[in-house]
N, C-alpha and C positions, 0 to 999 in steps of 0.2 A: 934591414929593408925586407929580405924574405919574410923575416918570421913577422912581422909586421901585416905583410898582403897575408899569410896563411892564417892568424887570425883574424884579418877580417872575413877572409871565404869563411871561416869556421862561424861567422857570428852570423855570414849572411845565408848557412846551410841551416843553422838551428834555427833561423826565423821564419824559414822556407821547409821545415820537417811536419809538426804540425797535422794538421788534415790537407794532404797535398791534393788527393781527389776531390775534395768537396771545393777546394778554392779553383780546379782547373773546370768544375762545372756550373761553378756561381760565375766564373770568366765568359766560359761561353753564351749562358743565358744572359749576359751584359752586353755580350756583343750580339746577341740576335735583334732584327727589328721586330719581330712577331709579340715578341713576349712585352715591351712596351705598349706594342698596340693594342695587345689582348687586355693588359692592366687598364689601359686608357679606358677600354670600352666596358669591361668591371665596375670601375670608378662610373663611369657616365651613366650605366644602367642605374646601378647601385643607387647614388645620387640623386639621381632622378628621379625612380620612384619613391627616395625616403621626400623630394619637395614635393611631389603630385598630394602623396599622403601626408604632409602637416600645411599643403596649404588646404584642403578639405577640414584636417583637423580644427583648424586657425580659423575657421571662415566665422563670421558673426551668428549667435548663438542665440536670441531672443533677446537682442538688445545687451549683451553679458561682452560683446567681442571675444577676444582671444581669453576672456577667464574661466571662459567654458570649459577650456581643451587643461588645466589645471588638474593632477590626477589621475593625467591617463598615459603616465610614463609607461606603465604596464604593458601597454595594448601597440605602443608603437615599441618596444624593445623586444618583446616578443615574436612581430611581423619583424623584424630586422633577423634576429635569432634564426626563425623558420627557413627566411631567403637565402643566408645561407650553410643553412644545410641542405636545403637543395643544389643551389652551386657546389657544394665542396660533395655531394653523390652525384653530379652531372661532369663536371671538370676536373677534380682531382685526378681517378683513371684517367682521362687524357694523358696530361700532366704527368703522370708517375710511368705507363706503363713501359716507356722508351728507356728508361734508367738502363736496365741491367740487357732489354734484347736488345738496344739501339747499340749497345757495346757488341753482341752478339753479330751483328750485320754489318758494322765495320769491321769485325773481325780483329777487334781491341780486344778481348774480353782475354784471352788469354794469353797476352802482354800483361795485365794487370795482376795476373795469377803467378806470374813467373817472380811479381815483385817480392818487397819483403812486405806490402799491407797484406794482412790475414783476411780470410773470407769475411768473418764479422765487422771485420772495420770498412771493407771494402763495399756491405751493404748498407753497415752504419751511414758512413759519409754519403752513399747516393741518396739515403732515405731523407736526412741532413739536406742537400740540396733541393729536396722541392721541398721539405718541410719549409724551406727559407720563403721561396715563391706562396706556398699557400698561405702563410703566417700576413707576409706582405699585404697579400688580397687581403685577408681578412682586417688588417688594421685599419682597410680604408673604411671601415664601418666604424669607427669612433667618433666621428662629429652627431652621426646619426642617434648611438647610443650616449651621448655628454644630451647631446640636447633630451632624450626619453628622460634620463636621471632628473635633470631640469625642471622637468613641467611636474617629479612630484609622484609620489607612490611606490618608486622603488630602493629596493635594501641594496647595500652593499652586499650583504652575502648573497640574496637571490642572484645579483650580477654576476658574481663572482664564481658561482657555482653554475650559472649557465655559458660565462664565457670557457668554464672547465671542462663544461660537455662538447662546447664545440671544439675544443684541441684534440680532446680524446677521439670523437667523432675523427676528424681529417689524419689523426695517425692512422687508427683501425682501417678508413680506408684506402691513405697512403700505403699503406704496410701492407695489403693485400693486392694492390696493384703491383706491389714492388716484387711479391711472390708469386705472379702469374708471371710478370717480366721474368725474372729468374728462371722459371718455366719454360716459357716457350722460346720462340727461335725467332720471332718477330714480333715488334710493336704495335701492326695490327692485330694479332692472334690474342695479345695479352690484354688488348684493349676489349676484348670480346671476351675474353676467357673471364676477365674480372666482372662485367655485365652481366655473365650468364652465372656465376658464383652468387652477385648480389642479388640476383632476380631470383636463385634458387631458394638462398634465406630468406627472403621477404615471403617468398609464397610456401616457407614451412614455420617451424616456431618461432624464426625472427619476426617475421612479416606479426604475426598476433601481438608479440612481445612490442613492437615497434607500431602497431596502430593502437594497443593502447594509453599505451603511456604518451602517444602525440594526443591525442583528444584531449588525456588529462589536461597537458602542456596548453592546448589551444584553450579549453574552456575555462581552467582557473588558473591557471601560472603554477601547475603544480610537476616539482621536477625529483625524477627517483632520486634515490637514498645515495649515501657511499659507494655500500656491497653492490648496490646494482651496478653502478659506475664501473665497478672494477669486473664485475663478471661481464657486462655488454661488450664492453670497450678497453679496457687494459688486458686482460686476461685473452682473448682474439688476437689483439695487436700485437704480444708476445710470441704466439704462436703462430700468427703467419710472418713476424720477423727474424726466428729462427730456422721457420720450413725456408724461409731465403736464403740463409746462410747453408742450409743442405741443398739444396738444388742449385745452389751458386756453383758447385763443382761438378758436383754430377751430372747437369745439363749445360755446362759449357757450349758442349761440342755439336749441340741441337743447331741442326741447318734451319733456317726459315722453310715453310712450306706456304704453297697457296692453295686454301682449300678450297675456291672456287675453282680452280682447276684442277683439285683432286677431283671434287664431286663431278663435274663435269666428265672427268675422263671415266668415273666408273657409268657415267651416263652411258658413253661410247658402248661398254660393254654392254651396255645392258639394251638398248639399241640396236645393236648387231646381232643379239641371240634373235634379236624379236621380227629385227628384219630379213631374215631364214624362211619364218611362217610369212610375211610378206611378201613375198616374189623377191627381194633382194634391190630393192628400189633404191636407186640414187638422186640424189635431188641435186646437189654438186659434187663436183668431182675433187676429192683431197689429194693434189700431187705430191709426191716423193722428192721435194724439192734439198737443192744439194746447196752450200753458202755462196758460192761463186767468190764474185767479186764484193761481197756486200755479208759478212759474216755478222755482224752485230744487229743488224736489219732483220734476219733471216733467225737468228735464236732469240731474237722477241716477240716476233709476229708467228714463226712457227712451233718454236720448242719451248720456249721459257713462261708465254704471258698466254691469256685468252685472242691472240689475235688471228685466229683461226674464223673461214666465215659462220661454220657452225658454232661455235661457242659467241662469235657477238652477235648470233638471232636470237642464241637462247638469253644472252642479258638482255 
């Protein structure tokens, strides 16, 4: 009878070895309601504009009906393609930048480290869970792209090789979300930090690289090569999924900070030199207030957040 129960613990620890991270954070985004709703309303947008645009398409043509819109899979698989890449540069960062600081701010992050998962596996599997979420989103774009195929004009390969740029696309920017996450010490900071990263590329040789090859894309379906493939978008991806796995350990120990009340308080300083040459002018008075009775009140309003009356004049 023992050894009986001890292989089946043994059968139900090797079923449960696995990717133990990635299944404890596909659990919780099952149990959130946000991320339902967020899909729903993906879906509805999504949806929505693919009928606004083929009932326009579909409308009666010079007496021809619907045999007009015949050939022009092209033109609606393309505006599908474009939408989301935009989403997956607007919402992905969202989505990714909590991975590794929102471990950081629960102060999980080095419980995870004590385990036996290695760094690599421990960014593998978070990178793994929203890869799962954004893959999802994007599936619901197949009735849109079944019916473009439909009407006529498009290859298999061209399909195939644009649904390849959008994966690669959502890694490169999964994976550079996931390395500002690693980075910083909160999932506001990383969400900004990845904004300011992409906004950097775009407006240096990415930005050239990436306007013109989208014009190509919009005016005739025309989409780079392999080698570019790999240099834009695999080649990036590798290298900020590695920079995660160095900064996974090194910056563990990164406390969050708020930098609107960093900047804020070198305001103070800088305020106070200046209010020297001004007579010393007070406009309110900042008390020296002690916690009392009411200590969690008192380190959010006075120490911890912006809830000071001069920092909410200045927001």
């Amino acid at each position: 009878m023992r050894a009986r129960h001890k292989r089946a613990y043994l059968r139900r620890r090797q079923t449960s070895l696995g990717l133990p991270l990635l299944m404890r954070d596909l659990t919780r985004q099952a149990s959130r309601l946000r991320h339902y709703v967020f899909r729903t309303l993906f879906a509805a947008v999504l949806l929505g504009l693919g009928f606004l645009y083929l009932r326009g398409l579909l409308a009666p043509r010079n007496g021809m009906g619907g045999l007009a819109a015949l050939g022009s899979g092209p033109e609606l698989f393309n505006n599908v393609v474009a939408f989301e890449i935009v989403a997956i540069l607007i919402f992905v960062p969202a989505l990714t930048c909590g991975a590794i600081a929102g471990e950081k701010e629960r102060n999980t992050l080095s419980i995870l480290l004590t385990t036996r998962l290695s760094p690599t596996t421990i960014v593998l599997e978070k990178l793994l869970s929203r890869l799962v979420l954004i893959f999802s989103l994007s599936l619901m774009s197949l009735p849109l792209l079944a019916f473009a195929y439909a009407m006529g004009g498009l290859s298999l390969d061209y399909m195939s090789r644009a649904v390849l740029w959008l994966a690669g696309i959502s890694v490169m920017v999964a994976t550079l979300a996931l390395m500002c996450s690693a980075w910083c010490g909160s999932p506001v900071a990383a969400f900004f930090m990845t904004y300011a990263i992409g906004i950097g590329a775009y407006l240096g040789a990415g930005g050239v690289f990436l306007r013109h090859y989208w014009t190509l894309y919009q005016m005739g379906g025309v989409l780079p090569g392999p080698w570019i493939w790999f240099l834009a978008v695999v080649l990036p991806s590798i290298v900020f999924f590695f920079a995660s796995v160095l900064c996974l350990v090194r910056r563990a120990s990164v406390t969050p900070q708020n930098l609107v009340l960093w900047f804020f308080r070198r305001l103070d300083v800088l305020f106070n030199r200046l209010n020297v040459l001004a007579g010393n002018i007070v406009l309110t008075r900042q008390s020296a207030t002690l916690p009392g009775d009411a200590p969690i009140a008192w380190r959010e309003t006075a120490k911890k957040s912006l809830g000071t009356v001069r920092y909410l004049v200045r927001v």
